[in-house]
Every structure is written in C-alpha cells, then in structure tokens.
N, CA, C and O atoms as a MOPAC input file, in Angstrom:
PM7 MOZYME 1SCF
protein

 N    -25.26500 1    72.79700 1   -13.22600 1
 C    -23.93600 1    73.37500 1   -13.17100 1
 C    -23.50000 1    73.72200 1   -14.59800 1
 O    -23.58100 1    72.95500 1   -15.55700 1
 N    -23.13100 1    74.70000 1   -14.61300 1
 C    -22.85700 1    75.30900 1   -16.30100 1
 C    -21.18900 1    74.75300 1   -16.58200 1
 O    -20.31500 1    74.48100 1   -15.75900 1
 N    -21.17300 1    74.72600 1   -17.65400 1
 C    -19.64000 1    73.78100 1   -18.67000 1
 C    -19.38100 1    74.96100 1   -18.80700 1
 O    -20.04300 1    75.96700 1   -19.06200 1
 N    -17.62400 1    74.59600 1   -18.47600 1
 C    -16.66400 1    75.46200 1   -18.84300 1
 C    -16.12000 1    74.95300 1   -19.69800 1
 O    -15.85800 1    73.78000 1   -19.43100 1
 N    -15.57900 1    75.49300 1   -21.31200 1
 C    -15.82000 1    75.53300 1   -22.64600 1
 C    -13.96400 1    75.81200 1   -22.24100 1
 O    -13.68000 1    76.25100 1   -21.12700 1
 N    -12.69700 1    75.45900 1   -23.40700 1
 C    -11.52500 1    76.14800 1   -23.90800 1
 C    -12.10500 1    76.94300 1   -24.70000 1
 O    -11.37300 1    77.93200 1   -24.68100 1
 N    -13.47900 1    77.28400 1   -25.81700 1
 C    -13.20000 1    78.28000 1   -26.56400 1
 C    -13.00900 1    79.07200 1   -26.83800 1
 O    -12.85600 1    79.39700 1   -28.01500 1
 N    -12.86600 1    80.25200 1   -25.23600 1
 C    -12.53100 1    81.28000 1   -24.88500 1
 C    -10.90700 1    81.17400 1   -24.25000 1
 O    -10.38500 1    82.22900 1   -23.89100 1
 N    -10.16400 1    79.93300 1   -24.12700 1
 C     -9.00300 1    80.51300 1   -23.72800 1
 C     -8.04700 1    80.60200 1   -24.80800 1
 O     -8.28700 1    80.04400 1   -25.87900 1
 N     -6.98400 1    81.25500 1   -24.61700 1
 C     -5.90800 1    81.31600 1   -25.10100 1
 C     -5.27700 1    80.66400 1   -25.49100 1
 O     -4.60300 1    80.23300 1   -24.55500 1
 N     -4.97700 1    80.20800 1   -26.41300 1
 C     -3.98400 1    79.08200 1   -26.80800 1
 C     -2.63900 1    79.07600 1   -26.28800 1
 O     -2.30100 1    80.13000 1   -25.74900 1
 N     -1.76900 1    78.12200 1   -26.31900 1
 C     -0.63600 1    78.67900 1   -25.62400 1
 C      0.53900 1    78.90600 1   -26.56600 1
 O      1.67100 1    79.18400 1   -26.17200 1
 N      0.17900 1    78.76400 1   -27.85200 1
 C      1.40400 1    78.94200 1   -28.95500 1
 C      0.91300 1    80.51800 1   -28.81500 1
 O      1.81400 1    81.28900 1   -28.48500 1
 N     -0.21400 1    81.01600 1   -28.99400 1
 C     -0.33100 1    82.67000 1   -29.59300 1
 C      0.43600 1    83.53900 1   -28.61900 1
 O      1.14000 1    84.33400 1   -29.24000 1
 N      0.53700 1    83.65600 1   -27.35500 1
 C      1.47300 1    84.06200 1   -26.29200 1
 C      2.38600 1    83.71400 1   -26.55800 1
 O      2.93500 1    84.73100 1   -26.98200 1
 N      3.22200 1    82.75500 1   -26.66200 1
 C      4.79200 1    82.38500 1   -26.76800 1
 C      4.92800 1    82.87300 1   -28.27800 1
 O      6.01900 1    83.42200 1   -28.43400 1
 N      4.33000 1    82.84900 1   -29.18000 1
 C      4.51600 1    83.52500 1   -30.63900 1
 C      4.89000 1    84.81000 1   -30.39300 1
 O      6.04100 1    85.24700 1   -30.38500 1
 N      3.40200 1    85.67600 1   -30.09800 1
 C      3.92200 1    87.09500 1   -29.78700 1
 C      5.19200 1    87.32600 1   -29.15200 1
 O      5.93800 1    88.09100 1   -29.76300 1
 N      5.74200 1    86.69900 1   -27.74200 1
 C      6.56600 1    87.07100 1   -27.03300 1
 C      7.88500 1    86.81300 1   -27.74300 1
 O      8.86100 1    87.53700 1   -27.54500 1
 N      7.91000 1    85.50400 1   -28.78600 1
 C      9.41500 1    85.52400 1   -30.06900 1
 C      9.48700 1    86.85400 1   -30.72100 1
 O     10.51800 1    87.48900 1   -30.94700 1
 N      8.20200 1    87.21800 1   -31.01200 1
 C      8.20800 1    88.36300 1   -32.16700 1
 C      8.06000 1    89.66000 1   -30.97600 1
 O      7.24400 1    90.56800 1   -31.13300 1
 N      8.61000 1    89.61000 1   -30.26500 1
 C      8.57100 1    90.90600 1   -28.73500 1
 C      7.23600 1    91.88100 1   -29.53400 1
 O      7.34400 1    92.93900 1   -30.15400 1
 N      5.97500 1    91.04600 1   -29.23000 1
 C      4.77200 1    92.04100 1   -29.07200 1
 C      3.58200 1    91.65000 1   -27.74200 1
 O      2.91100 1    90.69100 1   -27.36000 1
 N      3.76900 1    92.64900 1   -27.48400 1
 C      2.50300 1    92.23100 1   -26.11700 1
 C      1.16500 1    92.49800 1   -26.20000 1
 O      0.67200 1    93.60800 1   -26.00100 1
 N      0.42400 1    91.27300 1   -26.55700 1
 C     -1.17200 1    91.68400 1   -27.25100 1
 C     -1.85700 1    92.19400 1   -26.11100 1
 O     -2.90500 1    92.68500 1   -26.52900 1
 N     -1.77000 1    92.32400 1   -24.79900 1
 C     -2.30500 1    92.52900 1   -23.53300 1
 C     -2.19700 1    94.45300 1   -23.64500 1
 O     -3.12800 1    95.23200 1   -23.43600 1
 N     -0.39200 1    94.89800 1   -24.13500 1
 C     -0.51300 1    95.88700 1   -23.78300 1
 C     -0.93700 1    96.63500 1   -25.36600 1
 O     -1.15600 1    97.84500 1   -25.43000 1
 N     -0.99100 1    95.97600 1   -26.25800 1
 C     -1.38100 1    96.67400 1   -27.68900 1
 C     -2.88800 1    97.06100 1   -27.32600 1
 O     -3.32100 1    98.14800 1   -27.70800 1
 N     -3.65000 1    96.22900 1   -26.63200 1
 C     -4.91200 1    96.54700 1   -25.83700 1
 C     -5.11600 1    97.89500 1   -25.59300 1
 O     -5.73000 1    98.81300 1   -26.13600 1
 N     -4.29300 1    97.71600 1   -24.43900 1
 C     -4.32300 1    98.91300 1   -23.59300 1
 C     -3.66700 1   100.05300 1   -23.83200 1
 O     -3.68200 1   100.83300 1   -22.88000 1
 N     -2.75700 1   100.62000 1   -25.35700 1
 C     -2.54100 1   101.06400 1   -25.91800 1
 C     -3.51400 1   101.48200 1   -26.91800 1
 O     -3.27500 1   102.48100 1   -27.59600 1
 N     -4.44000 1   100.90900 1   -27.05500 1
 C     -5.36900 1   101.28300 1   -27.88400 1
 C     -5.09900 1   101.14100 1   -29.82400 1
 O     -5.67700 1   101.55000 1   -30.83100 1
 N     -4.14500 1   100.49400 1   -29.57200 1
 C     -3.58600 1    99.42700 1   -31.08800 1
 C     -4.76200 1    98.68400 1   -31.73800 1
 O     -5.52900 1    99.03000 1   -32.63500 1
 N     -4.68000 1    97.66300 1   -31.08300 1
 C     -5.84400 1    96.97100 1   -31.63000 1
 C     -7.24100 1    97.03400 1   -30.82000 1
 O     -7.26200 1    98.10300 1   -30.20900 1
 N     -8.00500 1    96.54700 1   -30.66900 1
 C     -9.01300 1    96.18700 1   -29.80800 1
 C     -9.10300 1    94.69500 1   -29.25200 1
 O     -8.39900 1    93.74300 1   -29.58800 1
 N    -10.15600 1    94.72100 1   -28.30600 1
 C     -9.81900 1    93.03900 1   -27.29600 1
 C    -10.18600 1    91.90900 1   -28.30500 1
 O     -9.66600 1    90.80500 1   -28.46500 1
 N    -11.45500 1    92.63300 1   -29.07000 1
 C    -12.26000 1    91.43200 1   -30.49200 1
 C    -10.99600 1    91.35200 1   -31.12500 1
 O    -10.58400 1    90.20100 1   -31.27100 1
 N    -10.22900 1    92.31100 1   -31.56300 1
 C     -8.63000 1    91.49900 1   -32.09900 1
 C     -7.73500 1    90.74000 1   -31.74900 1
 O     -6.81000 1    90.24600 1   -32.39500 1
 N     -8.09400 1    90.62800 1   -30.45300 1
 C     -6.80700 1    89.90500 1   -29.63900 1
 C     -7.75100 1    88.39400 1   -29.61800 1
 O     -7.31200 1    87.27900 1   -29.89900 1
 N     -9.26700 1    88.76800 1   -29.16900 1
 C     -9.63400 1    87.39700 1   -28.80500 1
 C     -9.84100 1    86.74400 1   -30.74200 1
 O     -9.95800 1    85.52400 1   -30.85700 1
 N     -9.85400 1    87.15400 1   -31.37400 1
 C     -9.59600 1    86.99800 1   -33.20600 1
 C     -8.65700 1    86.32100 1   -33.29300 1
 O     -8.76600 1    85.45400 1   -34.16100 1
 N     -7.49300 1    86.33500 1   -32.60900 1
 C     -6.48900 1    86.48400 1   -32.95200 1
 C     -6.08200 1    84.48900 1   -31.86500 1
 O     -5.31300 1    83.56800 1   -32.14000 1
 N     -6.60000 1    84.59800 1   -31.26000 1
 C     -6.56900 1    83.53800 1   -30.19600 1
 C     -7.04400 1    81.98300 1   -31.06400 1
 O     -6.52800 1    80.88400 1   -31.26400 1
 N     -8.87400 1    82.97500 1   -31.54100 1
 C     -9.30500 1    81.69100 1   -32.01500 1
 C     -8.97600 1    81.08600 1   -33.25100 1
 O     -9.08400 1    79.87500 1   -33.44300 1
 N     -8.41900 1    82.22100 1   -34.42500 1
 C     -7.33300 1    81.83600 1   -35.24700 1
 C     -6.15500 1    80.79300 1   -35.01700 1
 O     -5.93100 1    79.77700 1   -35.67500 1
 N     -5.60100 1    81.18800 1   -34.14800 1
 C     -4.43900 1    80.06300 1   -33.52800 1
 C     -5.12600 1    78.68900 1   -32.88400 1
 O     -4.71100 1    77.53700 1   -32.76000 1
 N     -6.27100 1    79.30100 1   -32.56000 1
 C     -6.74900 1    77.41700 1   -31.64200 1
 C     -7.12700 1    76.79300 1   -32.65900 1
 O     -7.05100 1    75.56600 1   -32.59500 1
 N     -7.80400 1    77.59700 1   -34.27700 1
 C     -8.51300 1    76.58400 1   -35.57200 1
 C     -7.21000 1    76.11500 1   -36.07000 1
 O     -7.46200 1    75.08000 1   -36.68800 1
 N     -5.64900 1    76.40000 1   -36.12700 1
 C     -4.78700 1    76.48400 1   -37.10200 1
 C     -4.43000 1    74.87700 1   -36.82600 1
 O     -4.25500 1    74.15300 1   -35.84600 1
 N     -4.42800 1    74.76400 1   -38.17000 1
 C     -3.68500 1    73.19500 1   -38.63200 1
 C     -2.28300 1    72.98500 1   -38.76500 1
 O     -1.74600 1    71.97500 1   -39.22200 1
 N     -1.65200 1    74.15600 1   -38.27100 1
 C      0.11400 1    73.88200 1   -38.62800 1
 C      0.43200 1    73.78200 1   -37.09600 1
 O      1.62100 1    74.03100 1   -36.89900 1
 N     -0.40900 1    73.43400 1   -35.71200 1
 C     -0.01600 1    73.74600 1   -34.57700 1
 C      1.66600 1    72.70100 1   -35.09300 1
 O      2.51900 1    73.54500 1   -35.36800 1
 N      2.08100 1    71.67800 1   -35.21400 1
 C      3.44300 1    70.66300 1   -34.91800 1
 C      4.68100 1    71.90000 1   -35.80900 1
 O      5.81200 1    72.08500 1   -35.36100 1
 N      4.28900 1    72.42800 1   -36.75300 1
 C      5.09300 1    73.15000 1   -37.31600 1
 C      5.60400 1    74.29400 1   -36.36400 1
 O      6.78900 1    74.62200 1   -36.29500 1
 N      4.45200 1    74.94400 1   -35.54000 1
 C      4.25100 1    76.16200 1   -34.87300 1
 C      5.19400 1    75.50300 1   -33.54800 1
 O      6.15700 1    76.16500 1   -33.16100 1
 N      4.98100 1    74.62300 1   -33.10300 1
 C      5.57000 1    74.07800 1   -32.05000 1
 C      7.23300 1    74.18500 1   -32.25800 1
 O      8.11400 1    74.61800 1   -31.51500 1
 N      7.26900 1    73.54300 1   -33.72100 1
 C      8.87900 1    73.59400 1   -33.93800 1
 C      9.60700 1    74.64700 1   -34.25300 1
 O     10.82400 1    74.83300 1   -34.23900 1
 N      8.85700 1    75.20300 1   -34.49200 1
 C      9.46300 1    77.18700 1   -34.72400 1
 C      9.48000 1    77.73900 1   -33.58600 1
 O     10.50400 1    78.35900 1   -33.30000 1
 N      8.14000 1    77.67700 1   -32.39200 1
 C      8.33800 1    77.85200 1   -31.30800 1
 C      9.60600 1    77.67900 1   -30.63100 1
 O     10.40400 1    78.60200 1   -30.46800 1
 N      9.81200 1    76.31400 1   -30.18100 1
 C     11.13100 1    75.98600 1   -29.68200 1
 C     12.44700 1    76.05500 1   -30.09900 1
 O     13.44200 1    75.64000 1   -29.50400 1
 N     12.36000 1    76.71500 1   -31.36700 1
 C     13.73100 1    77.44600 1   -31.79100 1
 C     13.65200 1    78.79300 1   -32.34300 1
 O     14.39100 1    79.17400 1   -33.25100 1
 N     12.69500 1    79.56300 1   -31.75800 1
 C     12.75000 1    80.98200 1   -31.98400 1
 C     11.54100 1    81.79600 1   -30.65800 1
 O     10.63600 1    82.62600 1   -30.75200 1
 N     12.11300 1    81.06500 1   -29.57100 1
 C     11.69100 1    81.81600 1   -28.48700 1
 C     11.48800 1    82.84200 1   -27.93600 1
 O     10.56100 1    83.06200 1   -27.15700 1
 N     12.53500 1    83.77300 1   -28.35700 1
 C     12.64400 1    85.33600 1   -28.31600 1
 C     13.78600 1    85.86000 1   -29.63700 1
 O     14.39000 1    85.16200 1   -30.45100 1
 N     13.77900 1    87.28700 1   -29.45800 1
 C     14.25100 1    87.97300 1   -31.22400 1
 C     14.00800 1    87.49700 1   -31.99100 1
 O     14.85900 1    87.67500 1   -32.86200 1
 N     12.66800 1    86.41800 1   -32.53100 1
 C     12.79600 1    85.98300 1   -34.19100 1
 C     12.56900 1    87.47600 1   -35.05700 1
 O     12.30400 1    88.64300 1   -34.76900 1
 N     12.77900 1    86.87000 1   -35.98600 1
 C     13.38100 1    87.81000 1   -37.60900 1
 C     12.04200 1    88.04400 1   -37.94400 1
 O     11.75700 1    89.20400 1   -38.24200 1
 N     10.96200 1    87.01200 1   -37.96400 1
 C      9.99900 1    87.15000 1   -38.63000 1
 C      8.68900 1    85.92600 1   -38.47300 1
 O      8.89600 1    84.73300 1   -38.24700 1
 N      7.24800 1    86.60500 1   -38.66800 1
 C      6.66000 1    85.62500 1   -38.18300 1
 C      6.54700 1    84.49500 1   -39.20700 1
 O      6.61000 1    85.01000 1   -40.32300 1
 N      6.42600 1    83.35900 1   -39.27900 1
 C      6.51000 1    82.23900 1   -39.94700 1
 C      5.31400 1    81.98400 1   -41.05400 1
 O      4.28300 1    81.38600 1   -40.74300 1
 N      5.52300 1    82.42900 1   -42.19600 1
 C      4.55200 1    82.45500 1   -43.09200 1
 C      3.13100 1    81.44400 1   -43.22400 1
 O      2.27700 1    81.60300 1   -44.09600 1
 N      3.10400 1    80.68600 1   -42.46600 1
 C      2.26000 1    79.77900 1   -42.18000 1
 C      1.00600 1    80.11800 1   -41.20300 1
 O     -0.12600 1    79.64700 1   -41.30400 1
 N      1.51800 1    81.13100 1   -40.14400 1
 C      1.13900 1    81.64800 1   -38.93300 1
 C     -0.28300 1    82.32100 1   -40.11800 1
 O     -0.23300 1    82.58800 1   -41.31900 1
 N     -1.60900 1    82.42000 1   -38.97100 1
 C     -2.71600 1    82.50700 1   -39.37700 1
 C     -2.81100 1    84.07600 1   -38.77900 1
 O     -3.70800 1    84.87900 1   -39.03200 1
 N     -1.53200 1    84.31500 1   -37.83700 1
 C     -1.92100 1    85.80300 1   -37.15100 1
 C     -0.92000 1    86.81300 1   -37.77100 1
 O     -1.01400 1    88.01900 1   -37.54300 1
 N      0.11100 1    86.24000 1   -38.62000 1
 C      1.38700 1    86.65400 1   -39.40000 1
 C      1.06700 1    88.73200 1   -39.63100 1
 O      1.75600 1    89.69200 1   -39.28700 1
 N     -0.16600 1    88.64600 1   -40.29300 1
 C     -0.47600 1    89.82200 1   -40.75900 1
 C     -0.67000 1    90.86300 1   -39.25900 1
 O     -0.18700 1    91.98400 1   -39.41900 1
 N     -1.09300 1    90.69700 1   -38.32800 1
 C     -1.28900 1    91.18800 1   -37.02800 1
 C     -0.02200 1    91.34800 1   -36.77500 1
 O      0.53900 1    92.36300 1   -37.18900 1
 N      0.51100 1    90.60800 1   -36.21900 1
 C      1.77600 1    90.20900 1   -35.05300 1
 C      2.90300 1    90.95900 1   -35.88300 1
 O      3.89200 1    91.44300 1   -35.33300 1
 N      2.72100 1    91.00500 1   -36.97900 1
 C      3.83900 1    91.84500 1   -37.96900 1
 C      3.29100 1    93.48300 1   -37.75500 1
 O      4.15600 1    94.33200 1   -37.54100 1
 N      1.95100 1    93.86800 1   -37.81300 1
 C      1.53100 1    94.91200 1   -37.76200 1
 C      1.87600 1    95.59700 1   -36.56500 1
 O      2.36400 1    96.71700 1   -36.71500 1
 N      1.71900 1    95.14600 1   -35.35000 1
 C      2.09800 1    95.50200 1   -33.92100 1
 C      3.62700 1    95.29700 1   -33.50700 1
 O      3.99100 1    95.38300 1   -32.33400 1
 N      4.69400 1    94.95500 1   -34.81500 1
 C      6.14900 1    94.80200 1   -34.17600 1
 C      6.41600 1    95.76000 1   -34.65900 1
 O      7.19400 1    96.59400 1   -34.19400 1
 N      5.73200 1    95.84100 1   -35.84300 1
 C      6.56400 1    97.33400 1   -36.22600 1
 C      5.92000 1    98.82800 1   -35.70300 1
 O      6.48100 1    99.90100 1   -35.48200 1
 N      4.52900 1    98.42300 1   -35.60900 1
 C      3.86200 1   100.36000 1   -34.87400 1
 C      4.61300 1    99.93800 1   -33.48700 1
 O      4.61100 1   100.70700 1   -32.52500 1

C-alpha cells in the first residue's frame, strides 16, 4: 500500500495569507500569472518557514484587507506581486 506524504499539501497559513492580502493563487493559475510550479513553490516555502507562531498571529488579526504582507513571510515577494497585477 503506497504512503500518503503532507509534502504535497497545502499548508493552511498560505491560503488564509493570500485570502488577507485578497489574492487567489488558484485563479492567478488560471489567469496565466504565475504558473502551478509557482503556486506549488510557493506552498512548500510556507510548510519549510520557521516564523509559522508569528504567521499565526498576524493571521488572526489580519484576516482580510491587510495593508501588507508581513516582512517575515517567505512568499512576501509573490503575494505582493499578484495584489498589485
């Protein structure tokens, strides 16, 4: 029976991140913005990151409209790139 691995899923801060900073990596996809190797880049960045307790606490107080992504954020340069195109 073959192992099913998290290293392919999603983290669950990188979704609730994007969705503070109103960007949808699903439809930047399908827009042809980035590509899927960016999105799944972009995933395993967030699952290596060592600030997850920080990310958590920014999370829960900037759920939707934040100002800006949190300089700490490992996807900062992306998620900034796709709020503004």
């Amino acid at each position: 029976m073959p192992v099913i691995t998290n290293s392919m899923r999603q983290p669950d801060q990188l979704p609730v991140m994007a969705k503070a900073l109103d960007v949808n990596l699903e439809q930047a996809v399908i827009d042809g913005k980035i590509h899927n190797f960016q999105r799944h880049d972009a995933a395993f960045r967030c699952q290596k990151c060592s600030e997850k307790p920080a990310c958590e606490t920014w999370l829960a107080n900037n759920r939707v409209g934040a100002a800006k992504t949190p300089n700490y954020c490992r996807n900062k340069v992306l998620l900034e790139e796709l709020r503004i195109g």
